[in-house]
C-alpha positions in Angstrom: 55.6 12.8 -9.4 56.2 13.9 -12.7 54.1 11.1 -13.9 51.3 11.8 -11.7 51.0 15.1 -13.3 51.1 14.5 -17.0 48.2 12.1 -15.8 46.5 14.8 -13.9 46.7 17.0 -16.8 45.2 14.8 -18.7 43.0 14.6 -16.5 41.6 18.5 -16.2 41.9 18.5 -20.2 39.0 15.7 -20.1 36.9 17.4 -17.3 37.3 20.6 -19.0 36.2 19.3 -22.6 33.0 17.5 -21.0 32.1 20.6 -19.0 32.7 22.4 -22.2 30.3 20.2 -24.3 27.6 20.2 -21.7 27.1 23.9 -21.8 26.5 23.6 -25.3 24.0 20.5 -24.3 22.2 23.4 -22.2 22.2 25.9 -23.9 20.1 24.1 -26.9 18.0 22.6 -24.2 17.3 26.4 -23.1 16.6 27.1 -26.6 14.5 24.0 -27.2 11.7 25.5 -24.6 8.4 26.6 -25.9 9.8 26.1 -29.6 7.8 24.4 -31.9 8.5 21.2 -33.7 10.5 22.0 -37.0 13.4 20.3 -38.7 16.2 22.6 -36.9 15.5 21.7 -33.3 14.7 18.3 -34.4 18.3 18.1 -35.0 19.2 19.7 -31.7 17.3 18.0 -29.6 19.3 14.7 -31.3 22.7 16.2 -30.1 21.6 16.2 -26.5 20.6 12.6 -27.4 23.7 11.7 -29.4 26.2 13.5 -27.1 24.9 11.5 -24.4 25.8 8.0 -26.2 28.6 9.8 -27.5 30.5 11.5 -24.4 31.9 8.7 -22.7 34.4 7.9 -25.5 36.5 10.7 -24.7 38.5 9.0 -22.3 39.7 6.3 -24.0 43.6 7.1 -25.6 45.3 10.3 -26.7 43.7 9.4 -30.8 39.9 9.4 -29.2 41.4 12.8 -27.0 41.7 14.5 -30.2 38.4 13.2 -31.9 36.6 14.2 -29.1 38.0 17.6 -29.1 37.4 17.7 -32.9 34.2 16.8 -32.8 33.3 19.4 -29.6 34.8 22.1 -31.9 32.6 21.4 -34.4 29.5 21.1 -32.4 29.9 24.5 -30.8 30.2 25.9 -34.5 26.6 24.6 -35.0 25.4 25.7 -31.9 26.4 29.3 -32.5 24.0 31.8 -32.2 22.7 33.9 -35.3 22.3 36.8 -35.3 21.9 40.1 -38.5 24.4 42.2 -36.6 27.2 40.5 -34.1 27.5 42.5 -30.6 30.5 44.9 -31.1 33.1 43.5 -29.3 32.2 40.1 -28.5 34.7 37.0 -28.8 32.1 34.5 -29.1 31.5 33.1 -33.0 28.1 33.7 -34.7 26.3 33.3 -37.7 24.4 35.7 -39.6 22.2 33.4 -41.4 21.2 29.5 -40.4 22.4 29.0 -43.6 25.9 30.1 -43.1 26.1 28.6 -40.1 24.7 25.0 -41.4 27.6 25.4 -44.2 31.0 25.9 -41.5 29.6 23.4 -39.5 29.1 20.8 -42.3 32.5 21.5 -42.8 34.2 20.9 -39.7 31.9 17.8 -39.3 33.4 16.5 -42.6 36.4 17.2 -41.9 36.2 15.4 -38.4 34.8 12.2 -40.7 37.8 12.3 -43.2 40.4 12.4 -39.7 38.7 9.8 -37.9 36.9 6.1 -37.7 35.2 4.9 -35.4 32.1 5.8 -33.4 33.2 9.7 -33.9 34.0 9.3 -37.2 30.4 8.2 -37.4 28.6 10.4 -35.1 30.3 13.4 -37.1 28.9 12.0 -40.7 25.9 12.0 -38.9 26.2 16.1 -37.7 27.1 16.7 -41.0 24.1 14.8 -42.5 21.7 17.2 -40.3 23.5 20.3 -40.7 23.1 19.2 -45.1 19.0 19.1 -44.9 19.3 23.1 -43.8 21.6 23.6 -47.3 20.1 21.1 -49.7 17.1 18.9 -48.0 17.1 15.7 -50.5 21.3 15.7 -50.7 21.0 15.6 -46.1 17.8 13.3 -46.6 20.4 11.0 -48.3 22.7 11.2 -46.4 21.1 10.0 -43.6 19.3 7.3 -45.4 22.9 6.1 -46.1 23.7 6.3 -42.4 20.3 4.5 -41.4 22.6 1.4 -42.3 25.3 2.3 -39.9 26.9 -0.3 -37.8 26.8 1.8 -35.5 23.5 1.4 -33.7 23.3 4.5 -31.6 23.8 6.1 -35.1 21.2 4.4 -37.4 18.5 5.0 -34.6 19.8 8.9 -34.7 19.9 8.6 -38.4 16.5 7.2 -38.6 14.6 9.2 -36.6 16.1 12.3 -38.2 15.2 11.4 -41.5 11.7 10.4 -40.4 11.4 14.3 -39.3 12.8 15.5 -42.4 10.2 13.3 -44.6 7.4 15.1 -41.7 8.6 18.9 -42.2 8.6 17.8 -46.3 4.7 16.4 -45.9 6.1 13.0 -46.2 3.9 11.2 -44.0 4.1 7.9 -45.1 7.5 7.6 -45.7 7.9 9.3 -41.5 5.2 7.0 -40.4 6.7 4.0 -41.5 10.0 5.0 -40.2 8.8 6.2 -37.0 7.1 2.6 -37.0 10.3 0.9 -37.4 11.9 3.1 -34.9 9.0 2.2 -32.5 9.9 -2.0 -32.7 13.6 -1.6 -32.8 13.5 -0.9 -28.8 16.5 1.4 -28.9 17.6 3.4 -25.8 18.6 6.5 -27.8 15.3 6.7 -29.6 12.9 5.2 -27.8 9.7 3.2 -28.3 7.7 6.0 -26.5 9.6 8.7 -28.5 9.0 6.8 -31.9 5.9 6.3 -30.9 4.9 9.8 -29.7 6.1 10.9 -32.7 4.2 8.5 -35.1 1.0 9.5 -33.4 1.6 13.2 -34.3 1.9 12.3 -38.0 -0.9 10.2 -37.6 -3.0 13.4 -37.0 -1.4 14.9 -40.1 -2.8 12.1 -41.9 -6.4 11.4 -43.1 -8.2 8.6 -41.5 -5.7 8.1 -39.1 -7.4 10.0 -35.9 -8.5 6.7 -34.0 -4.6 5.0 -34.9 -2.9 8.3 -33.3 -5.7 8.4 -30.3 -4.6 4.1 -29.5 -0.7 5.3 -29.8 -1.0 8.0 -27.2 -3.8 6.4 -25.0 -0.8 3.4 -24.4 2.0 5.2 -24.0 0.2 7.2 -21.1 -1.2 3.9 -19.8 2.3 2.2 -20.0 3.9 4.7 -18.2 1.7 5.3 -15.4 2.1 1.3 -14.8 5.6 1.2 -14.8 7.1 -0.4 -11.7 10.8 -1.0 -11.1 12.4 -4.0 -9.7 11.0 -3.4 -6.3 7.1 -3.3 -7.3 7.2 1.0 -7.1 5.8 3.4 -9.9 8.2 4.7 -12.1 8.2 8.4 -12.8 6.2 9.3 -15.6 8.4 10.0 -18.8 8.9 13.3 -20.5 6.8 11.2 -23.6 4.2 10.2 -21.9 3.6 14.1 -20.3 3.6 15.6 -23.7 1.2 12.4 -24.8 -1.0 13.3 -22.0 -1.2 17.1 -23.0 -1.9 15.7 -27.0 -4.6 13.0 -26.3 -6.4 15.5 -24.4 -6.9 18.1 -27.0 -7.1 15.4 -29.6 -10.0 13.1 -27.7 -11.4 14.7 -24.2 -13.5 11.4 -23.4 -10.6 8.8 -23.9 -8.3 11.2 -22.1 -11.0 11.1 -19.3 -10.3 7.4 -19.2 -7.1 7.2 -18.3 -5.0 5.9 -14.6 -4.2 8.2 -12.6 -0.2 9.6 -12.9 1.8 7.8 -10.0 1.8 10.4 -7.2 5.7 11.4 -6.2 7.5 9.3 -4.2 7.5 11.9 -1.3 3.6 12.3 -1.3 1.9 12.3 2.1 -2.1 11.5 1.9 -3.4 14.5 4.5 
């Protein structure tokens, strides 16, 4: 009996932390809505990403336990809200600059790296990488470069893609096109294809010259998804890249927009 408990307890600890890091995952996805596309919720829409290849080892051993919970700690530092004057009274932790806030959480992420190896140990040098471009932009754009290496592949993909959007927001566009490129043939599942690709078509636009590249880009990834079938011959649902490719290709070119398939119709449609 006594043994069932300490395992129970272990148990609720674990459910607890994951409920924990989820609200933080919600919270910047409610913050993500309507923003536009700059560096700092670049990065947070990468933690939803990166938490997601992330989460699963914190049930492996009481060392992981205590990564995990380190590295949670850390990432509720950076999502704290900031704000000139805190609310009298409140408990929770805030920032009153971005920049203050980027400088704890570099910390804790640092010192998260320094404590552990591994995949956290990773995924926190990458946090800390992001959380650098807000204090000094070359010394994070560095830092991720280095991490692009990683042998950690969830990580380089991260690492990549974040450093591809930091080169962007810094006019960069060849060195972000040619990452997002790379990004684009690497067919990750944390960054993928259609998201590399979205993303290079966007820069395209930036670019001179590069209207009809960036119309082909988003004209395909509409056409691919709307194609998709699964292993039983159905349409897939159309992906979140290939909605916001849709919106793009029809501001950017009405006539080739015209051209497209039709989006699959739900799976619960009834033809009246």
């Amino acid at each position: 009996m006594a043994k069932y408990k300490k395992k129970r307890a272990r148990e609720l600890k674990h459910d607890k932390f994951r409920d924990t890091t989820m609200n933080y995952v919600d919270r910047a996805a409610h913050k993500l809505e309507g923003k536009g596309r700059t560096i700092l919720y670049a990065i947070a829409a990468l933690i939803l990403i990166g938490l997601a290849a992330w989460g699963v080892m914190a049930w492996r051993g009481k060392k992981t336990d205590e990564a995990s919970l380190a590295l949670g700690h850390a990432i509720k530092t950076m999502q704290a809200p900031v704000m000139a004057t805190p609310i009298p009274g409140s408990t929770e932790q805030s920032f009153r600059t971005e920049k203050e806030r980027a400088q704890k959480a570099l910390e804790e992420f640092q010192k998260v790296a320094a404590s552990y190896g591994g995949p956290t140990g990773e995924m926190a040098r990458y946090f800390a990488a992001t959380n650098q471009l807000v204090l000094d932009r070359e010394k994070g754009m560095a830092g991720l470069d280095a991490l692009t290496k990683s042998s950690n592949q969830d990580v380089a993909a991260l690492s990549k893609f974040a450093l591809a959007q930091a080169k962007e927001a810094a006019g960069k566009f060849d060195d972000a096109a040619a990452l997002y490129s790379d990004l684009a043939k690497q067919n990750s599942t944390i960054i993928t294809p259609d998201t590399a690709n979205l993303s290079l078509a966007l820069v395209y636009e930036k670019m001179p010259n590069k209207k009809q590249e960036a119309t082909d880009l988003l004209f395909n990834i509409i056409e691919n998804s709307r194609k998709a079938k699964d292993k039983n011959g159905k349409p897939l649902p159309e992906s979140a890249a290939s909605r916001k490719a849709a919106d793009e290709l029809e501001k950017l070119d009405p006539a080739r927009f015209a051209q497209l398939s039709p989006p699959p119709l739900p799976e619960n449609f009834a033809v009246q």
